[in-house]
C-alpha positions as CSV (number, residue, x, y, z in Angstrom):
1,X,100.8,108.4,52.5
2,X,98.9,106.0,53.6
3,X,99.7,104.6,57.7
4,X,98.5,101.3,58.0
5,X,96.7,100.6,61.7
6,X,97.0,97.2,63.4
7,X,94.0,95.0,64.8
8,X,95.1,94.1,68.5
9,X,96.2,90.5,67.2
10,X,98.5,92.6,65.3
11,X,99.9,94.8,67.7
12,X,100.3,91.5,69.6
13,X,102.2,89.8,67.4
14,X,104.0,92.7,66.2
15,X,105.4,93.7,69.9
16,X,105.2,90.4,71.5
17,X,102.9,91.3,74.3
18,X,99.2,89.7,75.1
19,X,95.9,91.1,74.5
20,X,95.6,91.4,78.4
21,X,98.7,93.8,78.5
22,X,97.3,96.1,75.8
23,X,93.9,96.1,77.5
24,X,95.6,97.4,80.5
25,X,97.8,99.6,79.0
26,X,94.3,101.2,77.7
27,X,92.7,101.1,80.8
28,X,95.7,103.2,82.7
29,X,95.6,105.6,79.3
30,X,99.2,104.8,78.4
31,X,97.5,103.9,75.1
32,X,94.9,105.1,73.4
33,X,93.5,103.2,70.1
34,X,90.9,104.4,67.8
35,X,87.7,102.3,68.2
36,X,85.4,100.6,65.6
37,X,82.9,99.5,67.8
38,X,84.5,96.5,69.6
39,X,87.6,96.2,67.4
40,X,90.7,98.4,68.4
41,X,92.9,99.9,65.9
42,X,96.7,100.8,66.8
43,X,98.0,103.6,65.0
44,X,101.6,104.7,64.4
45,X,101.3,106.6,68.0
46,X,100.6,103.7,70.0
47,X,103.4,102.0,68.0
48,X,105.5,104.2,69.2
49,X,104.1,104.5,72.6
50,X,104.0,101.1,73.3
51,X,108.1,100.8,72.0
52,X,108.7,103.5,74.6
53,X,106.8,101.5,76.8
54,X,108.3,98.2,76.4
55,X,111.9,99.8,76.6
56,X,110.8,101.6,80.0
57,X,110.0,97.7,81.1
58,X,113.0,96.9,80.1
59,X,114.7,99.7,82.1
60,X,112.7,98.5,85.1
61,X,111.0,101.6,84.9
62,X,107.2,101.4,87.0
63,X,104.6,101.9,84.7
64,X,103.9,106.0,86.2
65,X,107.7,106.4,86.0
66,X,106.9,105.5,82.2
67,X,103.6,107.6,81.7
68,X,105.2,110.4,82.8
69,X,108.4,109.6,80.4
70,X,105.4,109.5,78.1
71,X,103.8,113.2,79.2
72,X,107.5,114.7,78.6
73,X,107.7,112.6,74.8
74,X,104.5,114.0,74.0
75,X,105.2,117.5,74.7
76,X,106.8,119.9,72.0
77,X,107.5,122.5,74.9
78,X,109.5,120.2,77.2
79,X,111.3,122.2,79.6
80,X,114.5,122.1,82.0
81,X,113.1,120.7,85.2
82,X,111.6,117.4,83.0
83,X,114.8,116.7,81.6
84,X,116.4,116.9,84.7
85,X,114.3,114.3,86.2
86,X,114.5,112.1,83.7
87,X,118.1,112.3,83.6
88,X,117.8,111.7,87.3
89,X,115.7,108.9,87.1
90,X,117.9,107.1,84.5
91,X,120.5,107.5,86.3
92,X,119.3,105.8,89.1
93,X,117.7,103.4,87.4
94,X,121.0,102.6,85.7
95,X,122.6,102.5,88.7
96,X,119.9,99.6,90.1
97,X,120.5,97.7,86.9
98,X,124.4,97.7,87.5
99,X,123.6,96.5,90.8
100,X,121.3,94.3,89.6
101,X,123.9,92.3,87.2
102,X,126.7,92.1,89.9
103,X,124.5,90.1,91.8
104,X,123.5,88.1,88.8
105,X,127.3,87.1,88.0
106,X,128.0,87.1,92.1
107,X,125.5,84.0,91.7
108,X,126.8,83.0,87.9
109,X,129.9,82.5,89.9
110,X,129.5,80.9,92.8
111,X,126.8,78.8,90.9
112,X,130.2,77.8,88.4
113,X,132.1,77.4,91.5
114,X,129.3,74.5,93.2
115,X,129.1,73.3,89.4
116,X,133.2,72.9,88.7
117,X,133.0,71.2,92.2
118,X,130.6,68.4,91.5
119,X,131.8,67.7,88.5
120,X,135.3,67.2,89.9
121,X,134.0,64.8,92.7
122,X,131.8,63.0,89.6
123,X,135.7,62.5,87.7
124,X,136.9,61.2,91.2
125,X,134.3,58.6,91.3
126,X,134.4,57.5,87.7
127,X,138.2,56.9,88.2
128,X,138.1,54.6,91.9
């Protein structure tokens, strides 16, 4: 079985991110490629590394919350105590997003609210 390895235009393209963001993920270790002199090549471990990666984002994960999701994916012996912090971590974090979108439709809302009331005042003045 052959595992084909992306070029970092690839990867690009592949996970919608810029070459300045895998550059940086390489520099903080959160991916490794294999090198060919200058040219990078992303195997399927950084593929699924950078998934993991993007999905942390996503979470609104920080980037060490996410290396060291990354430590405890990488490990075969992960133990009790790692679980339990990331439990405890996603749970807060899920709690932040929740937050997070009840402010979002708080301003949906009032932002329909503002809306509905121009547009009511615009019918007004079309009709006098």
């Amino acid at each position: 079985m052959t595992v084909s390895k992306l070029t970092l235009k690839e990867m690009c393209e592949e996970f919608d991110v810029t070459p300045r963001t895998l550059r940086y993920y390489e520099y903080i270790e959160l991916l490794i490629p294999e090198k060919q002199g200058r040219k990078r090549l992303y195997g399927h471990k950084e593929k699924v590394r950078l998934t993991l990666i993007k999905r942390g984002r996503r979470f609104g994960f920080t980037l060490e919350e996410i290396r060291q999701w990354l430590e405890m994916y990488d490990r075969k012996d992960r133990n009790q105590v790692q679980l339990e912090s990331w439990i405890d971590g996603a749970t807060k974090q899920a709690k932040e997003l929740e937050d997070r979108k009840a402010d979002i439709q708080a301003a949906l809302d009032d932002m329909q609210e503002l809306r509905d009331g121009a547009q009511r005042e615009l019918d007004a003045l079309k009709k006098s």
